[in-house]
Wavefront OBJ file of the C-alpha trace (Angstrom):
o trace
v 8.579 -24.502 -35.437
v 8.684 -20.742 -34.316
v 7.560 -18.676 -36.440
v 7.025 -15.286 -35.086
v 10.047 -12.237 -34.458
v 12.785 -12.457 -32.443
v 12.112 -10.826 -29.337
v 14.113 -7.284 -30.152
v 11.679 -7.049 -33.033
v 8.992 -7.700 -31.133
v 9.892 -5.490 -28.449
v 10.637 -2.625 -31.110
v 7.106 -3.069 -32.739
v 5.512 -3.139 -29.422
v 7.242 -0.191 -28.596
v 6.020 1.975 -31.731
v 2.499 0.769 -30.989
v 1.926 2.120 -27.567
v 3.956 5.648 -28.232
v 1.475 5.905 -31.091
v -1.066 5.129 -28.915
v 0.252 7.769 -26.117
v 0.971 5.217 -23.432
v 3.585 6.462 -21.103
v 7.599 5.180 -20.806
v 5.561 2.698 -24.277
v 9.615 0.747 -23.862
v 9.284 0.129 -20.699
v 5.909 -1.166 -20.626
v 6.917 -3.526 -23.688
v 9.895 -4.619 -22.298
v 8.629 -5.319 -19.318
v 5.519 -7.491 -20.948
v 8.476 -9.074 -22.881
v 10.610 -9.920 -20.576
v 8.016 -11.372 -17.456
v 6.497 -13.436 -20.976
v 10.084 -14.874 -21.783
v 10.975 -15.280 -18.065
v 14.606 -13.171 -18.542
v 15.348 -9.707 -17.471
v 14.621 -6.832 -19.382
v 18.813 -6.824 -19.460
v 18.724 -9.926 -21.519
v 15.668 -9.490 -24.028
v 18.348 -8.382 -26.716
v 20.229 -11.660 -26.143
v 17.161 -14.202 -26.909
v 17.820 -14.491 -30.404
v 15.333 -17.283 -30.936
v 12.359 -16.131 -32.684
v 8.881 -16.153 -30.303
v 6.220 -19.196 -30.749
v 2.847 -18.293 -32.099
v 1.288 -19.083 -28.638
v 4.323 -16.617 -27.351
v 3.629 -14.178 -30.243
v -0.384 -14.017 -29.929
v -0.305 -13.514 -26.104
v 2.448 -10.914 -26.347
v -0.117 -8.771 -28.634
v -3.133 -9.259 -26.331
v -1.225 -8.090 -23.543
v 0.604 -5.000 -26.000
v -3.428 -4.562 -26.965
v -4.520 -4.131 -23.088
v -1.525 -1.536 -22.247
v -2.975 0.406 -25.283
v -5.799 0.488 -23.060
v -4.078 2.128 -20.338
v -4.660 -1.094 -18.548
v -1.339 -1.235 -16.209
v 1.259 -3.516 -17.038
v 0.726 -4.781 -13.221
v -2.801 -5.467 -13.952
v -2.024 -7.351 -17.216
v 0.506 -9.628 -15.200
v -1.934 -10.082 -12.218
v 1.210 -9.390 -10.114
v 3.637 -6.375 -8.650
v 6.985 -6.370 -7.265
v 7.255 -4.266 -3.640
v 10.629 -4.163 -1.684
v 11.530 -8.176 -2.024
v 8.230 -9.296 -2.492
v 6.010 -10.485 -5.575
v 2.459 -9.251 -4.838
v -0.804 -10.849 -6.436
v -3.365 -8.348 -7.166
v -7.030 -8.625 -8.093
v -9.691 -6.052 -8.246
v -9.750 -4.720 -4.807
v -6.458 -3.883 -4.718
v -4.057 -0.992 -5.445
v -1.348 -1.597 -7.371
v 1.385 -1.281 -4.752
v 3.749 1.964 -5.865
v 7.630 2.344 -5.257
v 6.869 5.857 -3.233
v 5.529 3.323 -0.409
v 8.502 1.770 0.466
v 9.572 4.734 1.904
v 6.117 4.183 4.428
v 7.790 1.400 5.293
v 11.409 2.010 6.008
v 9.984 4.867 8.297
v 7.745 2.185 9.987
v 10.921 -0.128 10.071
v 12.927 2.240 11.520
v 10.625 3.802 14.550
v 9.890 0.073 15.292
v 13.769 -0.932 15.247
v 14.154 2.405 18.087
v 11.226 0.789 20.044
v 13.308 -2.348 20.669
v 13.150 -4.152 17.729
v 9.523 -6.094 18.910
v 6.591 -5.409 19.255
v 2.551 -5.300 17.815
v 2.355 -3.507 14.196
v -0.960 -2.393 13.170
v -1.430 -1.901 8.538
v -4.725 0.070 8.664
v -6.286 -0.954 4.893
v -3.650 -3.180 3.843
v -5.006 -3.710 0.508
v -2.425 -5.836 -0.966
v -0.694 -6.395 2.297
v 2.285 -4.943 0.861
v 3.091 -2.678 4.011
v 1.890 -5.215 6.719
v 4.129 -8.261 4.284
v 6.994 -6.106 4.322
v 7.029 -5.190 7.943
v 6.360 -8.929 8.970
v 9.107 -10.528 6.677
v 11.632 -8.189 7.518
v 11.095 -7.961 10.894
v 10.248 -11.815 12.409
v 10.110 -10.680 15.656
v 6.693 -8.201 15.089
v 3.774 -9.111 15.791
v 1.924 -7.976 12.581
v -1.667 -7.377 12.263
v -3.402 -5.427 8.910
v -7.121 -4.708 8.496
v -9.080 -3.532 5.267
v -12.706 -3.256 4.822
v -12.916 -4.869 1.473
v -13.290 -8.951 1.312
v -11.920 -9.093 -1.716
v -8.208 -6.721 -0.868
v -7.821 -9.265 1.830
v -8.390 -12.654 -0.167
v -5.470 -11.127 -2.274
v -3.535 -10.066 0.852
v -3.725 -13.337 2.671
v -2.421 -15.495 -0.560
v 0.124 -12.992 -0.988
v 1.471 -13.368 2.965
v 1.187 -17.200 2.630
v 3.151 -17.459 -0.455
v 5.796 -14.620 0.602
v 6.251 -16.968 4.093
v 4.730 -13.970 6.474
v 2.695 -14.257 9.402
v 0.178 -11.652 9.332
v -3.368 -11.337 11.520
v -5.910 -10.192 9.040
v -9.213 -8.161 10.254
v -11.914 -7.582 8.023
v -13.288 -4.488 9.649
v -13.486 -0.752 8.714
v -10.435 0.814 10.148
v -10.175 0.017 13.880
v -13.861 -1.721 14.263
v -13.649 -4.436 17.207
v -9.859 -5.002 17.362
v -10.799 -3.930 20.914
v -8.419 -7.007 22.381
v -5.225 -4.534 21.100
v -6.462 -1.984 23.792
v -2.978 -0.267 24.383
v -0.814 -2.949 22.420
v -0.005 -1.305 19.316
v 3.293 -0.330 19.571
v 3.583 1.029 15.813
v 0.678 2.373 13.500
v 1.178 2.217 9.531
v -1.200 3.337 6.884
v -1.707 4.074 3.903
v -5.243 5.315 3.593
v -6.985 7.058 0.349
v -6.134 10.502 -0.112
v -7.453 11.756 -3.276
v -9.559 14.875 -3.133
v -12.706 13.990 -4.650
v -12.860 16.239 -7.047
v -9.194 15.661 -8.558
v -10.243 11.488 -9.531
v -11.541 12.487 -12.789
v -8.167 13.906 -13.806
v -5.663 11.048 -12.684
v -3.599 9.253 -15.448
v -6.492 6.214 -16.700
v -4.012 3.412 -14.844
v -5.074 4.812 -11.982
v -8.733 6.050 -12.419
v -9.873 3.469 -14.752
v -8.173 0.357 -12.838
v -7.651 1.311 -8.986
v -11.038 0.872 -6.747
v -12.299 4.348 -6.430
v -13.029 3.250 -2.300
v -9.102 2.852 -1.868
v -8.471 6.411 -3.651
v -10.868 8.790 -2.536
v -10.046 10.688 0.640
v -13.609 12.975 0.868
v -13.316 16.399 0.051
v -10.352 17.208 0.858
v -8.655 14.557 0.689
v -8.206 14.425 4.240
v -10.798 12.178 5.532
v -9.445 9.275 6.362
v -6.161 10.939 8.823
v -9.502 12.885 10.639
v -10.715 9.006 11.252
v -7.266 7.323 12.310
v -6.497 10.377 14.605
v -10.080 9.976 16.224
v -10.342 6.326 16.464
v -6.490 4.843 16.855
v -5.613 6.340 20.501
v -7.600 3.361 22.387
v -5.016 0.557 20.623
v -1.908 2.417 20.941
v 0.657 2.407 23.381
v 2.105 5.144 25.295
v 4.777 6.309 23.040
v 3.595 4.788 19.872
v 4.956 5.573 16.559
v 2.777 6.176 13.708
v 3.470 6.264 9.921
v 0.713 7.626 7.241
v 1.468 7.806 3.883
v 0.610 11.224 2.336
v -0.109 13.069 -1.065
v 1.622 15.588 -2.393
v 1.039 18.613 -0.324
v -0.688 17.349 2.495
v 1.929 16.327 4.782
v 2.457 19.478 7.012
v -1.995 19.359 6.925
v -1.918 15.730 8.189
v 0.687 16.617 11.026
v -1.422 19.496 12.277
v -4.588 16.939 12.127
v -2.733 14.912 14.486
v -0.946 17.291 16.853
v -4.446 18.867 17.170
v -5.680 15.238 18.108
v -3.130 15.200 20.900
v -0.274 13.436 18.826
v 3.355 14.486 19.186
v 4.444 15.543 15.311
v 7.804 14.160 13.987
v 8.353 15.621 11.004
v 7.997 13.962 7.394
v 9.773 11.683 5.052
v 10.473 11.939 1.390
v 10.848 9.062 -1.007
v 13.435 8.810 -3.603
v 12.024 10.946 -5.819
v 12.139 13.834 -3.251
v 8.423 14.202 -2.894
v 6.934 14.217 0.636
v 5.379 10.936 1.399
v 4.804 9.962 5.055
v 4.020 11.962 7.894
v 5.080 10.873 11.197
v 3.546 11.380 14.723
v 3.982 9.424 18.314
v 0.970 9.128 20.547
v 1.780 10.381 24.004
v -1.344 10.031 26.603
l 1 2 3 4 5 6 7 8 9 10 11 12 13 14 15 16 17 18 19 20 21 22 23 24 25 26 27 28 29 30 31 32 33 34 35 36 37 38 39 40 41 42 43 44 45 46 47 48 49 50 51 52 53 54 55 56 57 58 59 60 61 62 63 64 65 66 67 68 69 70 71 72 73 74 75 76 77 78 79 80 81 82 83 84 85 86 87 88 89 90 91 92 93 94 95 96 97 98 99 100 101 102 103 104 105 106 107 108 109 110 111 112 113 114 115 116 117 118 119 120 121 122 123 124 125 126 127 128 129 130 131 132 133 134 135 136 137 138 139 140 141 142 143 144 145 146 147 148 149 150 151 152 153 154 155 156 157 158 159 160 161 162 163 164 165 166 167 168 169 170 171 172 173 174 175 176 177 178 179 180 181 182 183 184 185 186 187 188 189 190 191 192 193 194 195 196 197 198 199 200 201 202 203 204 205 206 207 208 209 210 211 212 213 214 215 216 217 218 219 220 221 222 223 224 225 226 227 228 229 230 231 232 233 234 235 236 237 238 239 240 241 242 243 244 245 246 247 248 249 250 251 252 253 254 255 256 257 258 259 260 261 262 263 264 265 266 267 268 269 270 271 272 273 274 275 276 277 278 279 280 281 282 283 284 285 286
């Protein structure tokens, strides 16, 4: 017979635990924990009256003992949720953020002006949460997504087989022998790391602690990476190719100067629904 609180209760003292503790939004993290353990919304945790099982109970608390941890709830659940997909992670992934969806409704929308078809290149897909995205919602692309870590792409291939997409994964360091797409690339979409060095120490612990530091840090500047996919992309893409690159704050108007002095055509930037400047995008014109 249950024996442990009801699950108001429990989200209350899980609540009181992690603001103690200094864990950021601490009721949305428990709800959340709550509500993915129950399998209900976090609408409908103050309707399940019935009090949790033990086995219920003890896992709730592991999991309520890890977000005191600053472990992210993502990581605790092994999943994330990205436009209409659920995303498995492991540890050679990101945890995919809201701020990229904007990435991809830019990609979706310079691809939709090119015709609605076409080749769609994710440079470091991690999670395959762009490349997923753009192949789902778009059936007629032909979607290909690289990344050099093994162990991103294990994650990103179960995730596009259980989210029904058809994605070519590369493992290969940015553009490395996907020489057969000479000129076929009709839209390129990345989002690459762009952390100044410097500035990893001082991100929140979710993400320094929990991220892989190869899939944060952009170099020096931060800026690394753009430098590399300005340099090496022009042999894949077509005449007229758009090209989507998801920035930090501030270095948007940087990365479209990168690129217009690499011969690509600026078009201006795109903010995500917080307001914040988070893709920069270009067209390659030979």
């Amino acid at each position: 017979m249950p024996t442990g609180p009801g699950a108001r209760d429990a989200a209350r003292n899980a609540t009181r635990k992690l603001q103690g503790a200094g864990v950021p939004e601490p009721g949305a993290s428990a709800e959340v924990l709550l509500s993915e353990l129950l399998g209900v919304g976090r609408g409908e945790i103050h309707l399940h009256d019935r009090p949790l099982t033990d086995e219920q109970t003890q896992l709730y608390r592991a999991w309520i003992g890890r977000r005191v941890n600053r472990e992210p709830v993502q990581r605790i659940l092994g999943l994330a949720y990205f436009r209409n997909l659920v995303l498995r992670l492991n540890e050679g992934t990101l945890v995919p953020r809201p701020d990229t969806e904007s990435v991809v409704d830019a990609a979706l929308e310079l691809f939709d002006k090119r015709g609605g078809e076409g080749v769609v290149l994710d440079v470091g897909t991690g999670s395959g949460a762009i490349a997923i995205s753009l192949a789902q919602e778009r059936p007629r692309a032909t979607v290909y997504a690289t990344d050099l870590s093994a162990v991103a792409l294990e994650a990103a291939r179960r995730n596009a087989a259980e989210n029904n997409a058809s994605v070519r994964f590369h493992h290969t360091d940015l553009f490395a022998g996907l020489e057969s797409l000479g000129r076929e690339v009709d839209i390129l979409v990345s989002n690459p790391p762009y952390i100044e060095e410097k500035t990893l120490k001082t991100l929140a612990p979710e993400v320094r602690d929990w991220d892989p530091r190869p899939a944060l840090d952009g170099g020096p500047d931060g800026l690394f990476f753009y430098r590399r996919i300005f340099d090496e992309a022009p042999p894949l893409l077509k005449n007229g190719a758009g090209v989507v690159l998801e920035v930090g704050d501030g270095q948007g108007e940087a990365v479209l100067d990168l690129g217009r002095d690499a011969g690509f055509v600026p078009l201006g930037l795109r903010r995500d629904l917080a307001g914040t400047t988070r893709a920069a995008l270009l067209r390659w014109e030979e």
